[in-house]
mmCIF file of the protein (N, C-alpha, C, O) and its ligand, coordinates in Angstrom:
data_MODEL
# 
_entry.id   MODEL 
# 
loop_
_entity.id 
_entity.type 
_entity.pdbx_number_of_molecules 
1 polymer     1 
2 non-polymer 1 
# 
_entity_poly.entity_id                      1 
_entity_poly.type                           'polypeptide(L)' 
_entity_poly.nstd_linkage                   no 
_entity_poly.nstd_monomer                   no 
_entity_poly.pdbx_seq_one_letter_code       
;(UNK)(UNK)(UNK)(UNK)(UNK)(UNK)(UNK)(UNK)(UNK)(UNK)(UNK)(UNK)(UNK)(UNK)(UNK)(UNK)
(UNK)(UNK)(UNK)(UNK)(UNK)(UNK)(UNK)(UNK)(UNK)(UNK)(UNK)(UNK)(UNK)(UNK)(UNK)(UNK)
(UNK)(UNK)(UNK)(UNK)(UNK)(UNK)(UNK)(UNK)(UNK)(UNK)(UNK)(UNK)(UNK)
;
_entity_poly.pdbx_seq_one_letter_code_can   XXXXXXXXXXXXXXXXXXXXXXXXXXXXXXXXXXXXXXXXXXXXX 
_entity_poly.pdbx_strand_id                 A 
# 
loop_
_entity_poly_seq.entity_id 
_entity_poly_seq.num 
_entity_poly_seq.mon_id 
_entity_poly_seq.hetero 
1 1  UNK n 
1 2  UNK n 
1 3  UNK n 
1 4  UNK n 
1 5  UNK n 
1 6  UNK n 
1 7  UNK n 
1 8  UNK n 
1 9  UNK n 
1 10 UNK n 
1 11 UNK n 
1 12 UNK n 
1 13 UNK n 
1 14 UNK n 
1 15 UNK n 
1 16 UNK n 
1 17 UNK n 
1 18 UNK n 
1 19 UNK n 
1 20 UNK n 
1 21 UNK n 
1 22 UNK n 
1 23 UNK n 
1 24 UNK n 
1 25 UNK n 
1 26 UNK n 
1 27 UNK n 
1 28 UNK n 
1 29 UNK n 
1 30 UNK n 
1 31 UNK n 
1 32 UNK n 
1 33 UNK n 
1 34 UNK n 
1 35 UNK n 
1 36 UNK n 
1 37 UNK n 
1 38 UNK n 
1 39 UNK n 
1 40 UNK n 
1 41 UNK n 
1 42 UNK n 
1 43 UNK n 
1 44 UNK n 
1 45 UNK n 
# 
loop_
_struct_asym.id 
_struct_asym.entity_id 
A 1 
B 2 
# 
loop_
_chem_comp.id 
_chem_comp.type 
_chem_comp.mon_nstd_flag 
UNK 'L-peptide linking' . 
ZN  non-polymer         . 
# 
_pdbx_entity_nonpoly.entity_id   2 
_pdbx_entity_nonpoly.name        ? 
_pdbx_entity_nonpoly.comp_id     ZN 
# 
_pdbx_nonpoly_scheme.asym_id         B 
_pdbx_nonpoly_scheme.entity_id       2 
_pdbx_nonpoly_scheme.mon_id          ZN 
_pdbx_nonpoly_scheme.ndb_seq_num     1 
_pdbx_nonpoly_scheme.pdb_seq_num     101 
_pdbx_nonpoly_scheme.auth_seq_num    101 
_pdbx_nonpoly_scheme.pdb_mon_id      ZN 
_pdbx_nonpoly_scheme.auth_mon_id     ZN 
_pdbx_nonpoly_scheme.pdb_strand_id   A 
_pdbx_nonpoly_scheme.pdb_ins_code    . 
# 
loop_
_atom_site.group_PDB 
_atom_site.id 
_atom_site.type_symbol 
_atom_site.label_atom_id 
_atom_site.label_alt_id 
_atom_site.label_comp_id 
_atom_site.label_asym_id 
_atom_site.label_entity_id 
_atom_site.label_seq_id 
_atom_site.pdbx_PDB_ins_code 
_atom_site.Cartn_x 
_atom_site.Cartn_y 
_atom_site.Cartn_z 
_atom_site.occupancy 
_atom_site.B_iso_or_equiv 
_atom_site.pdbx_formal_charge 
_atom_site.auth_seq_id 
_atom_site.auth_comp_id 
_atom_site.auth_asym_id 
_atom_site.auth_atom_id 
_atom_site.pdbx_PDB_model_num 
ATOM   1   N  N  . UNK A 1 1  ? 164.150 161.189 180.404 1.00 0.00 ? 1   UNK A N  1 
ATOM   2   C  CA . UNK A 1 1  ? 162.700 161.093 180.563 1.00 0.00 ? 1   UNK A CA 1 
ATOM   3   C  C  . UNK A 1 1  ? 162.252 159.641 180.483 1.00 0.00 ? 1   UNK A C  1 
ATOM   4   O  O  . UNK A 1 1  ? 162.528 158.843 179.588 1.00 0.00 ? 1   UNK A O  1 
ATOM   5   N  N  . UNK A 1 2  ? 161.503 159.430 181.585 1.00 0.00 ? 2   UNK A N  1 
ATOM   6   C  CA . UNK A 1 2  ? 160.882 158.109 181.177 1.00 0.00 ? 2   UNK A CA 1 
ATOM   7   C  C  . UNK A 1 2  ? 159.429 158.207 180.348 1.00 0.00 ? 2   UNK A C  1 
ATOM   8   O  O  . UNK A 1 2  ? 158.716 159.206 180.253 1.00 0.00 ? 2   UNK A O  1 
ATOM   9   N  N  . UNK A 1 3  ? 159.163 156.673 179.687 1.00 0.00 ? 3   UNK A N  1 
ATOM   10  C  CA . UNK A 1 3  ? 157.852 157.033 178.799 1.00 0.00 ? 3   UNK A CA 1 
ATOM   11  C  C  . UNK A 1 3  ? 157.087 155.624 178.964 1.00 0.00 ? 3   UNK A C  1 
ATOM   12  O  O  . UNK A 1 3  ? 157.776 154.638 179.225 1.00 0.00 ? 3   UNK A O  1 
ATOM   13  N  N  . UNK A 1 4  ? 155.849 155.502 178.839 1.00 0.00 ? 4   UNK A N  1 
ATOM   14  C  CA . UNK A 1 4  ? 155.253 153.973 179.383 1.00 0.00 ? 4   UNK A CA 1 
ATOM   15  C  C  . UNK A 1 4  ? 154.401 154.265 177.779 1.00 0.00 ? 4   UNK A C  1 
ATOM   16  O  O  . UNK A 1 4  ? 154.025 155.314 177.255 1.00 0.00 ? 4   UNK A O  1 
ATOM   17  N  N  . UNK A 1 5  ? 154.302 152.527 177.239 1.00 0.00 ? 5   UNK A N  1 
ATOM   18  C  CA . UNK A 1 5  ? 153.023 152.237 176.640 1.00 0.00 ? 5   UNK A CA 1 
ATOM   19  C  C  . UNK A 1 5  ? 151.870 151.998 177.283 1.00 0.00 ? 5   UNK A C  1 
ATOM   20  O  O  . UNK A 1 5  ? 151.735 151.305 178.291 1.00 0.00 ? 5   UNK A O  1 
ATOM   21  N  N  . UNK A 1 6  ? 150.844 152.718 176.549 1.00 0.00 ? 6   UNK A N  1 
ATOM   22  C  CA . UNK A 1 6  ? 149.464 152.344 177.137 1.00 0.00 ? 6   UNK A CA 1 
ATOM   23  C  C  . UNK A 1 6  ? 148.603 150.957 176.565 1.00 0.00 ? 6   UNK A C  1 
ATOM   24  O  O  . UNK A 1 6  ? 147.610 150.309 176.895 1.00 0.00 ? 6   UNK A O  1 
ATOM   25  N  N  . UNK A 1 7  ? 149.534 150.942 175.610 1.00 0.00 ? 7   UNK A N  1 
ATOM   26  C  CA . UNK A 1 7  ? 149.133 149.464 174.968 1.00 0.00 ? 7   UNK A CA 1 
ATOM   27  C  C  . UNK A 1 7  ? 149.353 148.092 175.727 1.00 0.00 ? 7   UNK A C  1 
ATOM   28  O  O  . UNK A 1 7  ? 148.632 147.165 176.097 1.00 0.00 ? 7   UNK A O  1 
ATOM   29  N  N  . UNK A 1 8  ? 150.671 148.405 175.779 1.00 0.00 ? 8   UNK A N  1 
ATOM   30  C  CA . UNK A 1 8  ? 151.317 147.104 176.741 1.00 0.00 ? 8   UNK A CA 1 
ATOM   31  C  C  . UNK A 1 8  ? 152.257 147.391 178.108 1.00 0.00 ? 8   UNK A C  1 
ATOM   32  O  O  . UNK A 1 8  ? 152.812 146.527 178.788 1.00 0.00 ? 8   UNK A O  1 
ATOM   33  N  N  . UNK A 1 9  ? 152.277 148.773 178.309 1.00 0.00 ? 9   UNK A N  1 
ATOM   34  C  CA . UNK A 1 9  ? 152.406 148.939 179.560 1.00 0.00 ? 9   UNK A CA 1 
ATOM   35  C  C  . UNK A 1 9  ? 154.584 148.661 179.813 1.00 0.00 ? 9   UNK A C  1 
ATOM   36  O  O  . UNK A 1 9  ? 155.321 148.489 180.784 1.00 0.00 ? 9   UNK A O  1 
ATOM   37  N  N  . UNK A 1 10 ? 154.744 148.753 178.544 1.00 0.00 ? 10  UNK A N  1 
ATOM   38  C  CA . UNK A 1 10 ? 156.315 148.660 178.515 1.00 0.00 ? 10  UNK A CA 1 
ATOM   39  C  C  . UNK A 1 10 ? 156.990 150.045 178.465 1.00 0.00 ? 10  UNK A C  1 
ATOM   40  O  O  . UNK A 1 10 ? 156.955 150.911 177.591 1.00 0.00 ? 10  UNK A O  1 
ATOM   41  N  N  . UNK A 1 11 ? 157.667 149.998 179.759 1.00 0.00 ? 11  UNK A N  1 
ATOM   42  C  CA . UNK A 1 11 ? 158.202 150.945 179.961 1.00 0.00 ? 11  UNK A CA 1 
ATOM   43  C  C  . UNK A 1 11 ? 159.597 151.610 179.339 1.00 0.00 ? 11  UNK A C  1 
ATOM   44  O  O  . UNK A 1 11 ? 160.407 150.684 179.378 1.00 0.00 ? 11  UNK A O  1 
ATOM   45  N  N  . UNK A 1 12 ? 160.185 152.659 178.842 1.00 0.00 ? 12  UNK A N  1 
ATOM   46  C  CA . UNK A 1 12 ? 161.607 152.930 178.789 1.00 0.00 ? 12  UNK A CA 1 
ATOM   47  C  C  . UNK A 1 12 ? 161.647 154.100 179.407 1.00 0.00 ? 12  UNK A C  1 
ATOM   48  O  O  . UNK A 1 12 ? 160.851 154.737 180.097 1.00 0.00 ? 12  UNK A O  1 
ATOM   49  N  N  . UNK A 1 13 ? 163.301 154.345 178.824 1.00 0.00 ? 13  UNK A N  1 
ATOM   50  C  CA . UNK A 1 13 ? 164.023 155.688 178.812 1.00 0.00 ? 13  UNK A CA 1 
ATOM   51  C  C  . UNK A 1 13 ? 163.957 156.170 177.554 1.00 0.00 ? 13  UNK A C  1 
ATOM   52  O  O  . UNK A 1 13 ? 163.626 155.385 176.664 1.00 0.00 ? 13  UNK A O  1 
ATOM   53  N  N  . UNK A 1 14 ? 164.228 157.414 177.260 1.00 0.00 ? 14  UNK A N  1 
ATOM   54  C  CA . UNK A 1 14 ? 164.451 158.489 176.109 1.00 0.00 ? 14  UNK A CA 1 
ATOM   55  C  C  . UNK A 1 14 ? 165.093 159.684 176.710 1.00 0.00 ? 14  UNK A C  1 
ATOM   56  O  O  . UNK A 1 14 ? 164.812 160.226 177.779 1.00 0.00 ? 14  UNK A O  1 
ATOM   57  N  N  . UNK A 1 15 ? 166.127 160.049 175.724 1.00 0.00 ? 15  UNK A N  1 
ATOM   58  C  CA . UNK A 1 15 ? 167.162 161.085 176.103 1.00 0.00 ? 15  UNK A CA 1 
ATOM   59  C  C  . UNK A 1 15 ? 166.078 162.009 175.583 1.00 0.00 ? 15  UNK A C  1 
ATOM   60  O  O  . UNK A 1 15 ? 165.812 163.064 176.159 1.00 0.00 ? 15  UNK A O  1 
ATOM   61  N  N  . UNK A 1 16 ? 165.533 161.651 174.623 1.00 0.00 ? 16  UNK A N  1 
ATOM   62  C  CA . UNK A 1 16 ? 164.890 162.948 173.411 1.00 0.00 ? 16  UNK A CA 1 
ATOM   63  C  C  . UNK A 1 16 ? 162.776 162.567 173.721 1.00 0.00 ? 16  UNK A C  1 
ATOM   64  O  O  . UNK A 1 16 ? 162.200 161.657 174.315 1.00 0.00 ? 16  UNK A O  1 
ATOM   65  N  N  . UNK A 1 17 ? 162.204 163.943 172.872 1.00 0.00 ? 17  UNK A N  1 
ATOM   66  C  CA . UNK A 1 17 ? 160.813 163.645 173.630 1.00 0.00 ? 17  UNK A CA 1 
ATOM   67  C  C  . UNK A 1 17 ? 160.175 162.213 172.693 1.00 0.00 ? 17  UNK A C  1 
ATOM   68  O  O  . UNK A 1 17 ? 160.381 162.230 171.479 1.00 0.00 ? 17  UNK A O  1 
ATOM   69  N  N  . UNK A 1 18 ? 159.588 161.288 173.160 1.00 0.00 ? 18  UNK A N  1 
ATOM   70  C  CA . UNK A 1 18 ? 159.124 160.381 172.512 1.00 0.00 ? 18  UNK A CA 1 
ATOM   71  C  C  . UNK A 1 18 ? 157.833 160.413 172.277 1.00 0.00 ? 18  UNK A C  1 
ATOM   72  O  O  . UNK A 1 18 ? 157.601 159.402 171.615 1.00 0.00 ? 18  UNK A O  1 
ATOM   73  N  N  . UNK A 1 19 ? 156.962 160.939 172.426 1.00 0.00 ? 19  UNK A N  1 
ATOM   74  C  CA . UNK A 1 19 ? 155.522 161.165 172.135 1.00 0.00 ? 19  UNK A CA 1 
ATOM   75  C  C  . UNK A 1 19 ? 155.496 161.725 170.744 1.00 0.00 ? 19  UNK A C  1 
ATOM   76  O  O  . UNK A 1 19 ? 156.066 162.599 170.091 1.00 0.00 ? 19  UNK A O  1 
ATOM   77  N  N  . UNK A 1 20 ? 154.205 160.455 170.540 1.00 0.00 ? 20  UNK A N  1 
ATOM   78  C  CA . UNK A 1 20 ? 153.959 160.438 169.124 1.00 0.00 ? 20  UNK A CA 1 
ATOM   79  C  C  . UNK A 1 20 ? 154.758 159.141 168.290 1.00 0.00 ? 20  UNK A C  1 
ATOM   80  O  O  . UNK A 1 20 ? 154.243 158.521 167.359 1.00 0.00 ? 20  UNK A O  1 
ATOM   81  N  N  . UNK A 1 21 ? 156.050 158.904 168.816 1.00 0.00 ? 21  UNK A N  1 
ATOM   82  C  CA . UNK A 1 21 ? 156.283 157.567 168.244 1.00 0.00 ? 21  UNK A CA 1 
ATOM   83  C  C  . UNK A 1 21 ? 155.970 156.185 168.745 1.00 0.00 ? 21  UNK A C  1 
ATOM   84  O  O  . UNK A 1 21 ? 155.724 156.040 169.943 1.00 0.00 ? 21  UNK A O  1 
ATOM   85  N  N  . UNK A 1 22 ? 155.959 155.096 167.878 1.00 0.00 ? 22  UNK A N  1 
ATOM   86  C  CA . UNK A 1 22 ? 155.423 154.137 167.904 1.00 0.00 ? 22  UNK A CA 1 
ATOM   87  C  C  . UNK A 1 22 ? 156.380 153.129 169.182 1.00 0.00 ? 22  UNK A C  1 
ATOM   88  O  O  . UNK A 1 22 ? 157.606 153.040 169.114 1.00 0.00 ? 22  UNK A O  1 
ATOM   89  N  N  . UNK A 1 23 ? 155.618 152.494 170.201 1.00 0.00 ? 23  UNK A N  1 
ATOM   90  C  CA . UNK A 1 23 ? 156.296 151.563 171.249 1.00 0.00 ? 23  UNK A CA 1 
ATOM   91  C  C  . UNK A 1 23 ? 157.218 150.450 170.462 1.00 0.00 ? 23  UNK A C  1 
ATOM   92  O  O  . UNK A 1 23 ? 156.975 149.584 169.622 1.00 0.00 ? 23  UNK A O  1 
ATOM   93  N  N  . UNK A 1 24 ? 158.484 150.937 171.202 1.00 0.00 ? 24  UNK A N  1 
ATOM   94  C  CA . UNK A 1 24 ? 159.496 150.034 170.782 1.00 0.00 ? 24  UNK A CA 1 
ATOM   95  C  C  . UNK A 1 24 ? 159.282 147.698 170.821 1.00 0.00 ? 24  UNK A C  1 
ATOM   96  O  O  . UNK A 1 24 ? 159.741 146.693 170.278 1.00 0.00 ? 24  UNK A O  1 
ATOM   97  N  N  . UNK A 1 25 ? 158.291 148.123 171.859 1.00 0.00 ? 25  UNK A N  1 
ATOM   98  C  CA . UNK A 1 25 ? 158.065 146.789 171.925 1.00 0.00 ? 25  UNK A CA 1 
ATOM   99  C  C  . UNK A 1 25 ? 156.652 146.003 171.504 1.00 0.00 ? 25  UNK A C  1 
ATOM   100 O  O  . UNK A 1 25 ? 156.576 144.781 171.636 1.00 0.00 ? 25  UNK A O  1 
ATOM   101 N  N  . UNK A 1 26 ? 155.402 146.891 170.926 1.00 0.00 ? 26  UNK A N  1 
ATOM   102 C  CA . UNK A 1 26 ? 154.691 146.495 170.491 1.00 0.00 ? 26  UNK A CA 1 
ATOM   103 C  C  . UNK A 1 26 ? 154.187 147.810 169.205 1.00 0.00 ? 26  UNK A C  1 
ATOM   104 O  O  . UNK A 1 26 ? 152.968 147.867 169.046 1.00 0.00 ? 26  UNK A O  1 
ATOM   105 N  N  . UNK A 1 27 ? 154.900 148.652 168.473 1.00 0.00 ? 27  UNK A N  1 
ATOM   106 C  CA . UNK A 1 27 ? 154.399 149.028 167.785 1.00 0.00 ? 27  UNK A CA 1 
ATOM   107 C  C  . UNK A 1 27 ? 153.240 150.286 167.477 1.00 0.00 ? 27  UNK A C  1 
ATOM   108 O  O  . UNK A 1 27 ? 153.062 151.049 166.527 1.00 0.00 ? 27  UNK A O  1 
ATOM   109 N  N  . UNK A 1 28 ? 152.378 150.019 169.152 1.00 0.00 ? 28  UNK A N  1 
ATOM   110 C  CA . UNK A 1 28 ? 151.898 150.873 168.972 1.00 0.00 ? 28  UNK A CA 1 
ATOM   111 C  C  . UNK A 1 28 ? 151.896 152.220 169.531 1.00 0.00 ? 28  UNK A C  1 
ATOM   112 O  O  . UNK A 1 28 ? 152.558 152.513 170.527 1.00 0.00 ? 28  UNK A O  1 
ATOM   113 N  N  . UNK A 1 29 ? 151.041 153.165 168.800 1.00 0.00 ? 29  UNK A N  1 
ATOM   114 C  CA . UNK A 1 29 ? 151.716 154.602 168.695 1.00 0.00 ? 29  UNK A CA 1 
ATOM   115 C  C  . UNK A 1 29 ? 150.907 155.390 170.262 1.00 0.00 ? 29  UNK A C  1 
ATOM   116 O  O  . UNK A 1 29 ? 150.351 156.486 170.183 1.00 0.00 ? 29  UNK A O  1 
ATOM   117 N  N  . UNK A 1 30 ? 150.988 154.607 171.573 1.00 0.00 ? 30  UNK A N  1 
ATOM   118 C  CA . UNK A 1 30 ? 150.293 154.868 172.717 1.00 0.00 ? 30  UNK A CA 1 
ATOM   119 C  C  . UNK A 1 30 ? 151.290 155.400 173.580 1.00 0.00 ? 30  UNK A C  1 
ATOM   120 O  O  . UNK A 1 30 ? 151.024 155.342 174.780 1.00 0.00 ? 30  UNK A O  1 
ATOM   121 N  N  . UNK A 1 31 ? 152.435 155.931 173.230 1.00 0.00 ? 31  UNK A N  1 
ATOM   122 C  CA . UNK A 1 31 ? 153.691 156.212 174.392 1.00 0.00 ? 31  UNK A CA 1 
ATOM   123 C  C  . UNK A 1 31 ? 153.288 157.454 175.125 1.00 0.00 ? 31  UNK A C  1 
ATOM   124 O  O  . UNK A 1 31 ? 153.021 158.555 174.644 1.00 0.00 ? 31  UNK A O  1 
ATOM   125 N  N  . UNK A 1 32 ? 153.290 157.182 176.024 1.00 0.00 ? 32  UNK A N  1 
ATOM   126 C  CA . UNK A 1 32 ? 152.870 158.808 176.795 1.00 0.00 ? 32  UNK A CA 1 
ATOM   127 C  C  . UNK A 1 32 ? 154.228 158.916 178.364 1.00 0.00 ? 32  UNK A C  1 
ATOM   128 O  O  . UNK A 1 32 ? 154.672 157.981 179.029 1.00 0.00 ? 32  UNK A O  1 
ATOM   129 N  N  . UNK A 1 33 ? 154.511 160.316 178.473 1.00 0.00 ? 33  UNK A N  1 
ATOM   130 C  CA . UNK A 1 33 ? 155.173 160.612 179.685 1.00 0.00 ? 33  UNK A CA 1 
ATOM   131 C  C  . UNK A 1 33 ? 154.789 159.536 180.537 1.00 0.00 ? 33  UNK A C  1 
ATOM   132 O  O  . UNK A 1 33 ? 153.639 159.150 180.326 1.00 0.00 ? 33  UNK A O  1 
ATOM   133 N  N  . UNK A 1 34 ? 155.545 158.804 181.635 1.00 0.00 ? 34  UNK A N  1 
ATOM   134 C  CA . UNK A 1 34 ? 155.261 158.290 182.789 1.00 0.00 ? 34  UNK A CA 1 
ATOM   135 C  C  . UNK A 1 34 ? 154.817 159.405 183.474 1.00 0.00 ? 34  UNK A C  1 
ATOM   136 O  O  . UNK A 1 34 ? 155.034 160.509 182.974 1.00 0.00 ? 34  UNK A O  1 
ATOM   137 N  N  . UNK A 1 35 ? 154.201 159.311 184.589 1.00 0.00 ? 35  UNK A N  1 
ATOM   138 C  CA . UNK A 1 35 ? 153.420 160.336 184.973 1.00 0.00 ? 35  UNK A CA 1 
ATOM   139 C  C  . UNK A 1 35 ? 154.400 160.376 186.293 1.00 0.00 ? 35  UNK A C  1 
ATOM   140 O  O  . UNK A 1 35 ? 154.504 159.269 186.821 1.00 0.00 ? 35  UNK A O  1 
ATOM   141 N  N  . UNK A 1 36 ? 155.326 161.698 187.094 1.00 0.00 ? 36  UNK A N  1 
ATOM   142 C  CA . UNK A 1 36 ? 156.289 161.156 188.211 1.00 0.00 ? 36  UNK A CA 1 
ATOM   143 C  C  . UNK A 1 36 ? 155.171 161.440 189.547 1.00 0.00 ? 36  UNK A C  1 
ATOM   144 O  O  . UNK A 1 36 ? 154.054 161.954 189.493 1.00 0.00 ? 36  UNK A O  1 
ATOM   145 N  N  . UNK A 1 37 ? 155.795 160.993 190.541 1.00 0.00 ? 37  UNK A N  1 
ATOM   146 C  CA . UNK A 1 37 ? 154.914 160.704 192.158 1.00 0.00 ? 37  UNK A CA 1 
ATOM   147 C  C  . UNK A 1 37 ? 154.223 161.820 192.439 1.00 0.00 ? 37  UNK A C  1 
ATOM   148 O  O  . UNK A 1 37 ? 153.097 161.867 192.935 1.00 0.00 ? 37  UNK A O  1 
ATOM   149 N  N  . UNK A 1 38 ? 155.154 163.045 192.002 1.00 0.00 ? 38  UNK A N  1 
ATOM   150 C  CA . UNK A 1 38 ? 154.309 164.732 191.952 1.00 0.00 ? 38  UNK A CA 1 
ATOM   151 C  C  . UNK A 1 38 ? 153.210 164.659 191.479 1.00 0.00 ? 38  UNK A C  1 
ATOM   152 O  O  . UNK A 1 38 ? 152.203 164.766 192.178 1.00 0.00 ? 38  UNK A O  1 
ATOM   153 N  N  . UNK A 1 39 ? 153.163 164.385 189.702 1.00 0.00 ? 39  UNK A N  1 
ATOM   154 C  CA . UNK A 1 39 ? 152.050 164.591 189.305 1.00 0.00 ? 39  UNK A CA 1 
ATOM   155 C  C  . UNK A 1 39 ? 150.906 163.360 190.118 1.00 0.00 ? 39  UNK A C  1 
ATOM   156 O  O  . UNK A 1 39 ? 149.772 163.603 190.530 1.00 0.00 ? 39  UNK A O  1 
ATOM   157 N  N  . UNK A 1 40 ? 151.427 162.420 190.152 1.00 0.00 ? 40  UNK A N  1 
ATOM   158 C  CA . UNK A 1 40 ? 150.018 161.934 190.381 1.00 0.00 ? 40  UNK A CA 1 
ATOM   159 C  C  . UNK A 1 40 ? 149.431 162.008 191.864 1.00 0.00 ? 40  UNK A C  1 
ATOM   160 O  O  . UNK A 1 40 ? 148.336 161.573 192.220 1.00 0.00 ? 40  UNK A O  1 
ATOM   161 N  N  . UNK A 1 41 ? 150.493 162.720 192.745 1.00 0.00 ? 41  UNK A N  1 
ATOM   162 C  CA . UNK A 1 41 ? 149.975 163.123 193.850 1.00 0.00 ? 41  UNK A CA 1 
ATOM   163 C  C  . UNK A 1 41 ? 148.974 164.378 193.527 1.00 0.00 ? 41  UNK A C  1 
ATOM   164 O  O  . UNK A 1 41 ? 148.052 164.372 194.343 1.00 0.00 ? 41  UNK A O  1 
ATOM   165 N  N  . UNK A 1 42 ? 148.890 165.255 192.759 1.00 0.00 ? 42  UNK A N  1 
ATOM   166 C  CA . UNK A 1 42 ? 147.926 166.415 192.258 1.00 0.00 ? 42  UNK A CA 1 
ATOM   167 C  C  . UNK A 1 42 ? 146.810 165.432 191.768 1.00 0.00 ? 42  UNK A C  1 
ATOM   168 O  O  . UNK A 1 42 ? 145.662 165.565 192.192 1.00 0.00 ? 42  UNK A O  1 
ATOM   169 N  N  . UNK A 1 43 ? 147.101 164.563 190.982 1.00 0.00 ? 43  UNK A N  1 
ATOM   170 C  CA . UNK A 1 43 ? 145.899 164.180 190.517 1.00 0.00 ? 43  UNK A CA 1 
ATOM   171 C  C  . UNK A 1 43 ? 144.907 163.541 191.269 1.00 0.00 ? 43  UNK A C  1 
ATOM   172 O  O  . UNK A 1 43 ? 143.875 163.094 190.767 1.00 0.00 ? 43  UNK A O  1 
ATOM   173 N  N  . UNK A 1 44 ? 145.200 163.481 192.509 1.00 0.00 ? 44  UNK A N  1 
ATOM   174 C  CA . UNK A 1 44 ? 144.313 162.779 193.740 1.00 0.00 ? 44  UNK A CA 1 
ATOM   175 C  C  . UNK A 1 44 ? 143.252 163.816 193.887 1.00 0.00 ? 44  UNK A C  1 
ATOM   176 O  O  . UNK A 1 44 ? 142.110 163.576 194.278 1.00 0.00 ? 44  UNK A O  1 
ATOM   177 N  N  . UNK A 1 45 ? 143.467 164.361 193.728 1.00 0.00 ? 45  UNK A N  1 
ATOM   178 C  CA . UNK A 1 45 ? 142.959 165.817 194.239 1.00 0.00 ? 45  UNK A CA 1 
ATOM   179 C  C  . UNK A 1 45 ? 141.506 166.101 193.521 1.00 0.00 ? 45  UNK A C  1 
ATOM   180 O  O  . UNK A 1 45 ? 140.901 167.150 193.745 1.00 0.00 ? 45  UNK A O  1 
HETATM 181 ZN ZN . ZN  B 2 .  ? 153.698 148.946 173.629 1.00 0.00 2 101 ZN  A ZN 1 
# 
């Protein structure tokens, strides 16, 4: 799974779910799913 900060916009990987923990590169606790081309093709909508 990939996961992006909304803080700083730093992206990773995670084997396991990461939401809810704190961004590896700034700390803060903003990690959310990357959103994949599917979803945000629905979200046009
Ligand atoms: Zn961050």
């Amino acid at each position: 799974m990939k996961f992006v900060c909304l803080n700083c916009n730093y992206r990773f990987e995670s084997e396991t779910e990461y939401t809810g923990k704190p961004c590896p590169y700034c700390g803060k606790k903003e990690v959310i799913k990357e959103p994949s081309a599917e979803d945000l093709l629905k979200g046009v909508e």
